[in-house]
C-alpha positions in Angstrom: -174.9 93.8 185.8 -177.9 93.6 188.1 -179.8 90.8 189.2 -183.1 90.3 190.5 -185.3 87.8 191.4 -188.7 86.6 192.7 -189.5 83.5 195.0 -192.9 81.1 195.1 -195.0 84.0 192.7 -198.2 82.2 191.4 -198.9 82.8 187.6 -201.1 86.2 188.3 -197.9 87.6 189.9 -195.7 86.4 187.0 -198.1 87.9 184.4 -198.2 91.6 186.5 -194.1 91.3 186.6 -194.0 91.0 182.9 -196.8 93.9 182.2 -194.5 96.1 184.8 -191.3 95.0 182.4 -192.9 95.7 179.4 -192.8 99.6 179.1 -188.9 99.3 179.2 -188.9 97.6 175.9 -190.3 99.9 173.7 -187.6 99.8 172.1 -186.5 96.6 171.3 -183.8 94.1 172.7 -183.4 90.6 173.3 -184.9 88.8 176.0 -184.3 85.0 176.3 -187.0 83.1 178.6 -185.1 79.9 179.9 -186.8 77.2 182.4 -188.3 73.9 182.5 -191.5 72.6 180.5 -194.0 74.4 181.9 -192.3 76.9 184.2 -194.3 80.1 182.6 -192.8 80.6 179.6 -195.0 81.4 177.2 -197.4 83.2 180.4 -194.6 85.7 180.5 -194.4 86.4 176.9 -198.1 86.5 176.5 -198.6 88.9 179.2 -195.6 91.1 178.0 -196.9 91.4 174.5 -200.4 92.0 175.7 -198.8 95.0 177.9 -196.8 96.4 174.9 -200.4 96.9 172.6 -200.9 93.2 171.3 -204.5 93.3 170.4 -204.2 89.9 168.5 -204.3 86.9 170.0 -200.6 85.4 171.4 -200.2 81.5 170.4 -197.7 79.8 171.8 -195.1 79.2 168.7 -194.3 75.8 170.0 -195.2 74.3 166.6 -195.1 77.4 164.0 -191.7 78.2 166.1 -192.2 82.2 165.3 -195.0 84.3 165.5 -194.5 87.6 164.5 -196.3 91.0 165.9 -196.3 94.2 165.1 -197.3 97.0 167.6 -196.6 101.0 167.2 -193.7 100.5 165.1 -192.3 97.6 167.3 -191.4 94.5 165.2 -192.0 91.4 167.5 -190.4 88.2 167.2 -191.9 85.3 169.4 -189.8 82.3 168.9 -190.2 78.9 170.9 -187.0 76.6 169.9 -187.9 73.5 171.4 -188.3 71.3 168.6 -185.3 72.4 167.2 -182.5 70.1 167.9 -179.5 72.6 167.1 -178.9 75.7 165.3 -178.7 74.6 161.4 -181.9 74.1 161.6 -182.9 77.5 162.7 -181.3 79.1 159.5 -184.6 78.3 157.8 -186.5 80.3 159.7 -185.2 83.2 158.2 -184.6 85.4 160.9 -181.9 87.9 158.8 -185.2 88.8 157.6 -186.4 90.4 160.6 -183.3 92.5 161.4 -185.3 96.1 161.3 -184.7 99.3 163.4 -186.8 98.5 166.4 -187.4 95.1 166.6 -188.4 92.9 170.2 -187.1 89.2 170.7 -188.7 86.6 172.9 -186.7 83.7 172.8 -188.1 80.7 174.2 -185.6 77.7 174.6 -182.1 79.8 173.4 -180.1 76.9 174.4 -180.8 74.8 171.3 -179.9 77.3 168.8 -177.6 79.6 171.2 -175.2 80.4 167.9 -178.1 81.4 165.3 -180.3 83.8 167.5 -179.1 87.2 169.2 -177.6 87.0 172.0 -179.6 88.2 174.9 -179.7 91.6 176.9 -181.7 90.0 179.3 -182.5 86.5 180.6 -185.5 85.4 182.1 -185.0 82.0 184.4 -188.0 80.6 185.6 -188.5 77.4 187.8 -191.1 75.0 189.5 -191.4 75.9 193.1 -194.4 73.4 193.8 -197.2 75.2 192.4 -195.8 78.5 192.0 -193.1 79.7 190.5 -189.6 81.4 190.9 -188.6 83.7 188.2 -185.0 85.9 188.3 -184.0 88.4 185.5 -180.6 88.5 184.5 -179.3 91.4 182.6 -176.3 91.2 180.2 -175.9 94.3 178.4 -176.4 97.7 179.5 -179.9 97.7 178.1 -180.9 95.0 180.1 -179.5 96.6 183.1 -181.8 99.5 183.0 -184.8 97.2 182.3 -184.4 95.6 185.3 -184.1 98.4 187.1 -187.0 99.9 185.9 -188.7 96.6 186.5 -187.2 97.5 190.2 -188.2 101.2 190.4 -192.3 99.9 189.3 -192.6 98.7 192.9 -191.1 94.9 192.7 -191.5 94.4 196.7 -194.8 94.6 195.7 -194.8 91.3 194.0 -194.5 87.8 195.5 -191.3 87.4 197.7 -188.6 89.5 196.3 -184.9 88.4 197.0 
């Protein structure tokens, strides 16, 4: 499965290479954001929903630990696991519940509940690089394989240092 990744992109970069990722996911799928406090998380999520049609405003779920969204038939599951210290305590959440057609999962902090959330078709690693950032996408299925290579066909050399 293909890899790519970015090197030292400040967070206007990482916003545009979520908003180029985001028309492949029209359909739904997994994507697990993974990285230190404060590596861009939630700035990639945000700017992904905002380029799939998100007219309402993206919290951070860091406390609620889902938001939901809905956007042209797209069910949108923003989760932030954090707080959760291991997966028996995500059961409440409910997330059975959200198993329709097309649905879209952000998973912040999959780690901590890796057994009670879908597994990923793509994984989004992002760490500090001073004040910027390093991000690389990791694909896992076949979806997330032609994600990230139509992340790679929108012109990714066009983005901080691409390696």
């Amino acid at each position: 499965m293909p890899d790519v990744s970015f090197g030292a992109i400040d967070e206007s970069a990482l916003a545009e290479l979520a908003r180029r990722l985001a028309p492949a996911l029209h359909d739904g799928g997994v994507v697990h954001l993974t990285g230190a406090l404060g590596a861009g998380k939630t700035t990639f999520a945000r700017a992904l929903l905002g380029a799939l049609g998100v007219r309402a405003r993206v919290k951070s779920p860091t406390y609620s630990l889902i938001e939901s969204y809905e956007c042209d038939g797209l069910g949108i599951q923003h989760l932030d696991l954090y707080r959760i210290a291991g997966a028996g305590e995500v059961e409440w959440l409910g997330l059975r519940d959200y198993a329709a057609e097309r649905q879209l999962w952000l998973i912040e902090w999959p780690e901590r509940a890796r057994d009670a959330v879908p597994p990923a078709d793509l994984v989004v690693h992002l760490a500090h690089a001073g004040d910027r950032r390093t991000l690389r996408l990791e694909a896992l299925t076949p979806a997330g394989s032609l994600w990230v290579k139509a992340l790679e066909a929108s012109g990714r050399t066009q983005i901080g240092t691409a390696g």
